[in-house]
TIFI-100481 format. One line per field, with one value per residue (C-alpha): residue number from 1; x, y, z; residue in one letter; chain. Coordinates in steps of 0.25 Angstrom, whole numbers. Example, Ala and Ser with C-alpha at 12.3 -4.5 7.8 and 13.67 -1.06 7.14 Angstrom:
// TIFI-100481
n: 1_2
u: 49_55
v: -18_-4
w: 31_29
res: A_S
chain: A_A
***
This chain:
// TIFI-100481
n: 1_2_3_4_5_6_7_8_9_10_11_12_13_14_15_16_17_18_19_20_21_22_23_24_25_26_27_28_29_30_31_32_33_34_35_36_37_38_39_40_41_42_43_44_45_46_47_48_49_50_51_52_53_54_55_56_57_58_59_60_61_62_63_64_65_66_67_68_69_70_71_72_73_74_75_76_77_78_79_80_81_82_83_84_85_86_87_88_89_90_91_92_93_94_95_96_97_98_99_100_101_102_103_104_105_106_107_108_109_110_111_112_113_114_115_116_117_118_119_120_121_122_123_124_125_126_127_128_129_130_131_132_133_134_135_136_137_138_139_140_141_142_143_144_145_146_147_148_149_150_151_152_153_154_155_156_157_158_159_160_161_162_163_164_165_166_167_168_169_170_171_172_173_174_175_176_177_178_179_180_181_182_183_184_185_186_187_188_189_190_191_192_193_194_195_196_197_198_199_200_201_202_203_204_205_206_207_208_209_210_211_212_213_214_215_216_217_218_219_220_221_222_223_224_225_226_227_228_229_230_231_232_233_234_235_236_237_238_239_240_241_242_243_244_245_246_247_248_249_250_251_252_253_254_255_256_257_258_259_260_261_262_263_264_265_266_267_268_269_270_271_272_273_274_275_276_277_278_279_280_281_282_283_284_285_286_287_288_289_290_291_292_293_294_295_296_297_298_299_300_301_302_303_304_305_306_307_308_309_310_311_312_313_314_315_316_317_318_319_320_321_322_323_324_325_326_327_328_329_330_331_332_333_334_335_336_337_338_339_340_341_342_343_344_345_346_347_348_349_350_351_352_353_354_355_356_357_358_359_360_361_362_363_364_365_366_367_368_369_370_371_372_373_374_375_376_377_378_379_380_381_382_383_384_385_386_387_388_389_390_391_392_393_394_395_396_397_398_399_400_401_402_403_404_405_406_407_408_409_410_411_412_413_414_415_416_417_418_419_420_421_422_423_424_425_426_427_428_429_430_431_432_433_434_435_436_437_438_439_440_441_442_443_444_445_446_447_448_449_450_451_452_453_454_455_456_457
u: 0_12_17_6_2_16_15_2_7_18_8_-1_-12_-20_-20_-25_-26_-37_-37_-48_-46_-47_-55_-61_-64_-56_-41_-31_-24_-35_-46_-55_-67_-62_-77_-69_-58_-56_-49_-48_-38_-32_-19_-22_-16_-25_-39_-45_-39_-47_-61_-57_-55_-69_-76_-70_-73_-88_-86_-82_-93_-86_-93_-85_-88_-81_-93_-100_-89_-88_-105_-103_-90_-86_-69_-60_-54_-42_-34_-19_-10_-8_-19_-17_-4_-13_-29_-33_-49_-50_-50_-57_-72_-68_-59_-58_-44_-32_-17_-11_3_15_5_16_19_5_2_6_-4_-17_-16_-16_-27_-33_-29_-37_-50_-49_-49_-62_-60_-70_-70_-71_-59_-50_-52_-50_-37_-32_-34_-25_-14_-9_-10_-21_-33_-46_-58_-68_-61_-52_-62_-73_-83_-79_-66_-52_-52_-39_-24_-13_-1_1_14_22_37_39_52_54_62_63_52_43_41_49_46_32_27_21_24_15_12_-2_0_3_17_18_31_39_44_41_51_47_60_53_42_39_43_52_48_37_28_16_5_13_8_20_27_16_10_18_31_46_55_58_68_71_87_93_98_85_78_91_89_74_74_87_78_65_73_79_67_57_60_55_58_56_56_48_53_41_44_39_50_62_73_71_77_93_97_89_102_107_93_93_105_103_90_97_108_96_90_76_68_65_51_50_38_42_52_55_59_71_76_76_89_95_97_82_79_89_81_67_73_80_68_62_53_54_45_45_37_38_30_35_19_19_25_30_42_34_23_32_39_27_24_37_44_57_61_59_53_67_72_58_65_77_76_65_74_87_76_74_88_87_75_62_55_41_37_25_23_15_9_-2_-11_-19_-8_-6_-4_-5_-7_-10_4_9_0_4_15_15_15_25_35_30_34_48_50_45_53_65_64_55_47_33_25_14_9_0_-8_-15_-22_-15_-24_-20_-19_-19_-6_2_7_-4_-14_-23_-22_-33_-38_-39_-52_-58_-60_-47_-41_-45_-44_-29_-28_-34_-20_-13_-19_-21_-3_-1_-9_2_13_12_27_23_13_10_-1_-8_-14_-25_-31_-45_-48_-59_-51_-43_-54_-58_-43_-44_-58_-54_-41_-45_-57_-62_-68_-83_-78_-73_-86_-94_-85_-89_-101_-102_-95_-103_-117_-111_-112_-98_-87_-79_-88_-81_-76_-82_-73_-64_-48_-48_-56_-47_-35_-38_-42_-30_-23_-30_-28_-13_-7
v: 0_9_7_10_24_28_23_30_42_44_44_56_46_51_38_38_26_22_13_7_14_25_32_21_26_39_40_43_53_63_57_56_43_31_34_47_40_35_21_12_2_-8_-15_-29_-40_-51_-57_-51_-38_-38_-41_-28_-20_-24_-21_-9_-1_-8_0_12_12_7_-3_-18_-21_-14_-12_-5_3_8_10_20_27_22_21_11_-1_-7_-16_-24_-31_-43_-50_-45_-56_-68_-66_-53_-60_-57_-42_-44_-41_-28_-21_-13_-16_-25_-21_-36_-38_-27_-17_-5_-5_-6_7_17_9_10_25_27_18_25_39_37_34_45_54_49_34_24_13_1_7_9_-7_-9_-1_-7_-23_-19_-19_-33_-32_-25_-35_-27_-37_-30_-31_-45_-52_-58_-64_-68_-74_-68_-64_-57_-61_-51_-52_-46_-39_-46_-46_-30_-27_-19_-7_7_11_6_9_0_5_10_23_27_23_25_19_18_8_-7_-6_6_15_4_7_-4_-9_-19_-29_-38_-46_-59_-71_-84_-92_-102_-105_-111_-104_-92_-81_-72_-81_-86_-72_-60_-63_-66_-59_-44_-38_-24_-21_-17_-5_-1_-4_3_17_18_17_25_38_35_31_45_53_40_38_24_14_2_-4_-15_-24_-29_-43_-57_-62_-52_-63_-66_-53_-54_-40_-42_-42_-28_-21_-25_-18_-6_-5_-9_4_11_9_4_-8_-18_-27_-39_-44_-58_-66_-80_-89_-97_-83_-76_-70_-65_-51_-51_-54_-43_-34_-36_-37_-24_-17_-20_-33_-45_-53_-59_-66_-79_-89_-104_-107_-120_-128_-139_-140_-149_-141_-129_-131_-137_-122_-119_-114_-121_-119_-128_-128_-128_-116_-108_-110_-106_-95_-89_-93_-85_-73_-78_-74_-61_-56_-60_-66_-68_-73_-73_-87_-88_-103_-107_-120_-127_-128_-137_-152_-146_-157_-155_-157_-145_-137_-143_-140_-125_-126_-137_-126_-114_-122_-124_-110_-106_-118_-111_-97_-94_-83_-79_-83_-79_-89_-83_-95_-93_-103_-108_-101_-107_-94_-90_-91_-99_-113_-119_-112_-125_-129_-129_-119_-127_-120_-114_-127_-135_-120_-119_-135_-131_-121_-129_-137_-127_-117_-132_-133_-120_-121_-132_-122_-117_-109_-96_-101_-95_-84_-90_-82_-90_-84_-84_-99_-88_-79_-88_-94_-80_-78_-92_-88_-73_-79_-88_-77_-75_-63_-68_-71_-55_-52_-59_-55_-39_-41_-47_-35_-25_-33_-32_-46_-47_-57_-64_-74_-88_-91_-101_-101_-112_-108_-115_-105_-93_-99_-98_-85_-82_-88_-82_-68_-70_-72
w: 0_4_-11_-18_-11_-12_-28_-30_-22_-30_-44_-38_-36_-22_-14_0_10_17_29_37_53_57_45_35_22_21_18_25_20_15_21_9_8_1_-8_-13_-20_-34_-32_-20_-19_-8_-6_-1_5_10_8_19_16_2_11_20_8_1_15_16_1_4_18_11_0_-10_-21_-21_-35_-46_-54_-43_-42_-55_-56_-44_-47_-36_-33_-41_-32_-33_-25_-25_-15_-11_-13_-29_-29_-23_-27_-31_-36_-22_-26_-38_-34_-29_-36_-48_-49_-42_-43_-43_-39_-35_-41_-39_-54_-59_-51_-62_-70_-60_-57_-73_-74_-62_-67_-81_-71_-64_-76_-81_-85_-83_-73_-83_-92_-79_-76_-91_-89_-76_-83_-92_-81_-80_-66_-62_-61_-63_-60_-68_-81_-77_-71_-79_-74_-61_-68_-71_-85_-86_-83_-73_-72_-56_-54_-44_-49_-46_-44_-31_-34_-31_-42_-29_-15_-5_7_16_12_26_39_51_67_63_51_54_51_62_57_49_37_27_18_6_3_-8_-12_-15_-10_-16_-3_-8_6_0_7_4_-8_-9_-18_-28_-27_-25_-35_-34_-23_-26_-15_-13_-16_-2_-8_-15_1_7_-1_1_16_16_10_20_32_32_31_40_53_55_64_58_44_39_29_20_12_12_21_25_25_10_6_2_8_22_30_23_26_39_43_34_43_56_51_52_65_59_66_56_52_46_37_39_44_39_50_42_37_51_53_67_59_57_72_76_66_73_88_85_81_96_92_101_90_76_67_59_52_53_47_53_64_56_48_37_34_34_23_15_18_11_23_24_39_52_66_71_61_67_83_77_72_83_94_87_87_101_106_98_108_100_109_101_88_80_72_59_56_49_50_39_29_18_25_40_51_65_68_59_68_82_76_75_90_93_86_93_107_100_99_112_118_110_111_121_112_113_100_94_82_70_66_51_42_30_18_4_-8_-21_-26_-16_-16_-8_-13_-17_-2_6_18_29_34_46_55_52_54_68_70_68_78_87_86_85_97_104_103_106_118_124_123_137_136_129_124_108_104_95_84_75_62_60_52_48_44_36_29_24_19_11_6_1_-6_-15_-19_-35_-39_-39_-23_-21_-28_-19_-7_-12_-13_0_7_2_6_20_20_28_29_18_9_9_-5_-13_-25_-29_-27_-38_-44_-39_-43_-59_-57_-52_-61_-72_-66_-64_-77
res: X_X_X_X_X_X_X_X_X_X_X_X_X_X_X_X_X_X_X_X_X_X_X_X_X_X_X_X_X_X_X_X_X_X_X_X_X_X_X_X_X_X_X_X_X_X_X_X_X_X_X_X_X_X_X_X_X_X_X_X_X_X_X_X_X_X_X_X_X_X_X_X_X_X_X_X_X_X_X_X_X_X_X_X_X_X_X_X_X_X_X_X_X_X_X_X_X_X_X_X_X_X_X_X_X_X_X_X_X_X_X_X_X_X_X_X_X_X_X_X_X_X_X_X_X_X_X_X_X_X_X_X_X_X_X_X_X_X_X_X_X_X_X_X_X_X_X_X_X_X_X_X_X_X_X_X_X_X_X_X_X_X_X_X_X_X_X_X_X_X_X_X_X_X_X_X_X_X_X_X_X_X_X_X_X_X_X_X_X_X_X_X_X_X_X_X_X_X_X_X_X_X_X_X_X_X_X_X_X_X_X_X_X_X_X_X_X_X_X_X_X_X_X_X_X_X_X_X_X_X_X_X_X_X_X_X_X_X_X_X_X_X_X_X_X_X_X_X_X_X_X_X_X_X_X_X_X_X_X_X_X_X_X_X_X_X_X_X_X_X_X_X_X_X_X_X_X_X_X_X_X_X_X_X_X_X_X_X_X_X_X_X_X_X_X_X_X_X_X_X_X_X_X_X_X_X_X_X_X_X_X_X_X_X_X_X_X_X_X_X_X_X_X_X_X_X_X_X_X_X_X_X_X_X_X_X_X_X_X_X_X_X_X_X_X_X_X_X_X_X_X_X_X_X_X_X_X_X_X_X_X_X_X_X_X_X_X_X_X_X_X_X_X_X_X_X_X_X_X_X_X_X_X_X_X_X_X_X_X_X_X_X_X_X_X_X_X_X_X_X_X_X_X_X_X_X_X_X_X_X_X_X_X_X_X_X_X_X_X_X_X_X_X_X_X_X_X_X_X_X_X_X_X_X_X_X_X_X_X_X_X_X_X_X_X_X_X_X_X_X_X_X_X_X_X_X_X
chain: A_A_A_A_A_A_A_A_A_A_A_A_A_A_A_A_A_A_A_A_A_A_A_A_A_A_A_A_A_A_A_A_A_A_A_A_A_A_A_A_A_A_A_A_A_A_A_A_A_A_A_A_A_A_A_A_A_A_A_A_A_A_A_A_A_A_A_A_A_A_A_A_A_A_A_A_A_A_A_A_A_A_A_A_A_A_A_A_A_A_A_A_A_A_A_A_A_A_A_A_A_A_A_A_A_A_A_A_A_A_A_A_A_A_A_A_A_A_A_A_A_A_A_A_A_A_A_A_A_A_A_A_A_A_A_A_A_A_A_A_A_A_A_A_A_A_A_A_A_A_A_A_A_A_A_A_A_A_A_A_A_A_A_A_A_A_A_A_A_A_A_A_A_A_A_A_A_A_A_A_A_A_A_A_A_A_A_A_A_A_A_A_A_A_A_A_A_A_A_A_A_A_A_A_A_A_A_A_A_A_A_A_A_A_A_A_A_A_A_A_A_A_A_A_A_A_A_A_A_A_A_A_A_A_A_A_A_A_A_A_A_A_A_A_A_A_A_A_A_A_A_A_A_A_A_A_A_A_A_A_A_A_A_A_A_A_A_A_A_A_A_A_A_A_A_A_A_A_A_A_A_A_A_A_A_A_A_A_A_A_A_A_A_A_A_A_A_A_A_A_A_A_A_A_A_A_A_A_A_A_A_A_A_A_A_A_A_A_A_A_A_A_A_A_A_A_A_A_A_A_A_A_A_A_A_A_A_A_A_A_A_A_A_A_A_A_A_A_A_A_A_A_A_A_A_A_A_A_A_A_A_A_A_A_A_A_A_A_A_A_A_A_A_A_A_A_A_A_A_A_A_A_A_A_A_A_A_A_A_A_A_A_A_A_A_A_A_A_A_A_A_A_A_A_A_A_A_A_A_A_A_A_A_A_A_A_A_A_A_A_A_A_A_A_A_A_A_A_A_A_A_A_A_A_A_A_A_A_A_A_A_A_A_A_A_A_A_A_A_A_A_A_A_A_A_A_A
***
């Protein structure tokens, strides 16, 4: 979202942001009713978030459906993100247009096509204009009824160079990120976990020269006084010039933030890094408590590598850890899951830390290795957690926090995933009944996935 404003910003387009608290509705920076502008568009990442975004243009008196939007005058609605890499038919009943991919270098594109609209064009020749992009999908030209009639090509190999923005535009206590300064190191991924999108989805590795990094944050550190800087990528250890960085940033008397941090590839350096910054906790994901499944999982480390490496951390002051497992993967016994807590008792036994475990439901997607698994469903969900919460229970020695995500919730994720376009039709129309909730999805994945296919070329 930074990337885009600042891009916008610096074509002379008038964007304002809009959030949901304190004032819903009116933008932040002048104030003005979301009714009074020309083009409305989100950035999103997850299923969910494409539900609060139908939900809140109903609540702000904005028509779902294209048509009805265009009958009325009513604004233009446009969406991209992540969601764009994985399935963007999720998006598809709503919108007018979807930015799929890296989107940065289609911008110029979309404020011409927008510009020519303002001026006096008409709403059917502005979606005839953006479908000519290859990857802009515009569901009222390139779909037909109810099907995909039109191939993209969604950008997902940009380079990332200085013609793009590497760093956050703003900083502020009152955003989740607090007065961090976020760095962007690469994207993509050439890991190959199985339930995994980044590496079916977003595109090869792309990494930031430490040089190109280096001069950007020379310019904005001398006129910033920030504390700490976060570095944004899929897994910080995967990129070649971490060690470099972490000393130009250590020269410089900034904390530093990890996105993620890969237990084989956790270094003391990286420790010293977080405890320096006055952090006594970290966060890893071993996914499963047995060595089997984990590397069915594509994860190629050990229970034993896990204790390891938490109780180095352990000897460098951090003395708690948040754990990310799932249940209800592929081939998953009740032993995987008693396992989960056999090796949270290793690690106490070992390193005396307090832990807290994150516990989500395995939920197969559009373009990921697994993504012909099945879901395991709300009542074998909860049967496992009653394993799990049932092992957990038995360690009476610092005894875990156990955090379980709703079987519901996970369901609703699964459902909105593997959604067509007549399903985000239905879901719209839904919504602006009142009707409430997310409609299960009776489509076939099957169904979804030739879609998909046919709309990535």
């Amino acid at each position: 979202m930074h990337y885009v404003y600042r891009c916008l910003k610096e074509m002379g387009v008038a964007v304002e942001r809009f959030f949901e608290t304190p004032v819903p509705y009116r933008s932040v920076e002048d104030d003005t009713l979301l009714e009074r502008f020309d083009v409305i568009t989100a950035g999103v990442s997850y299923e969910d978030g494409a539900v609060s975004f139908f939900k809140w243009l109903n609540g702000g008196g904005i028509p779902l459906s294209p048509l009805d939007r265009e009958a009325t005058g009513a604004p233009v609605v446009g969406a991209g993100g992540a969601i764009s890499y994985i399935n963007p038919l999720l998006l598809s009943g709503v919108c007018d247009f979807i930015v799929l991919g890296d989107a940065l270098d289609s911008l110029d594109y979309i404020a011409a096509c927008l510009r020519g609209y303002m001026d006096g064009g008409d709403r059917h020749e502005l979606w005839k204009k953006f479908s000519e992009h290859g990857s802009i999908l515009v569901p009222p030209v390139d779909i037909v009824g109810g099907h995909v009639a039109k191939k993209k090509f969604p950008e997902r190999k940009m380079a990332l160079d200085d013609r793009h923005p590497m760093h956050s535009v703003w900083t502020t206590p009152n955003s989740a990120f607090g007065d961090t300064l976020l760095i962007e190191l690469q994207r993509g991924c050439a890991r190959n976990c199985r339930y995994c999108t980044l590496p079916g989805s977003f595109g090869r590795m792309r990494f930031r020269p430490f040089e190109m990094l280096k001069g950007s944050m020379d310019e904005i550190l001398a006129r910033t006084n920030v504390k700490q800087v976060g570095l944004v990528t899929p897994e910080a250890s995967d990129y070649p010039e971490l060690p470099k960085l972490l000393d130009y940033l250590e020269e410089k008397d900034k904390e530093i933030s990890f996105a993620s941090l890969r237990i084989d590839r956790l270094t003391e350096k990286m420790i010293s890094c977080v405890k320096r910054g006055g952090r006594h906790s970290i966060t890893v994901a071993p996914e499963t408590g047995s060595d089997e499944l984990r590397r069915t999982c594509g994860k190629d480390f050990t229970n034993e590598d896990v204790v390891s490496k938490l109780a180095t951390a352990a000897s460098m002051g951090i003395d708690q850890v948040k754990l990310y497992f799932m249940v209800g993967l592929p081939n998953e016994t009740d032993e995987d899951v008693e396992n989960i807590a056999a090796l949270c008792r290793k690690i106490i036994d070992s390193t005396g830390q307090n832990l807290i475990l994150s516990v989500t439901p395995f939920v197969p997607k559009p373009g990921t290795p697994w993504e012909r698994e099945e879901f395991s469903g709300t009542f074998e969900i909860r049967r496992k957690y009653g394993v799990l919460s049932a092992g957990i229970r038995k360690i009476k020695k610092k005894t875990p926090q156990l955090r379980l995500t709703s079987p519901k919730e996970a369901e609703n994720e699964f459902d909105l995933a593997w959604y067509s376009y007549n399903d985000s039709s239905r879901l719209a129309a839904s919504i602006e009944k009142k009707q409430g909730g997310v409609k299960k999805c009776h489509s076939h994945r099957e169904e979804t996935l030739v879609e998909l296919k046919s709309l990535f070329g």
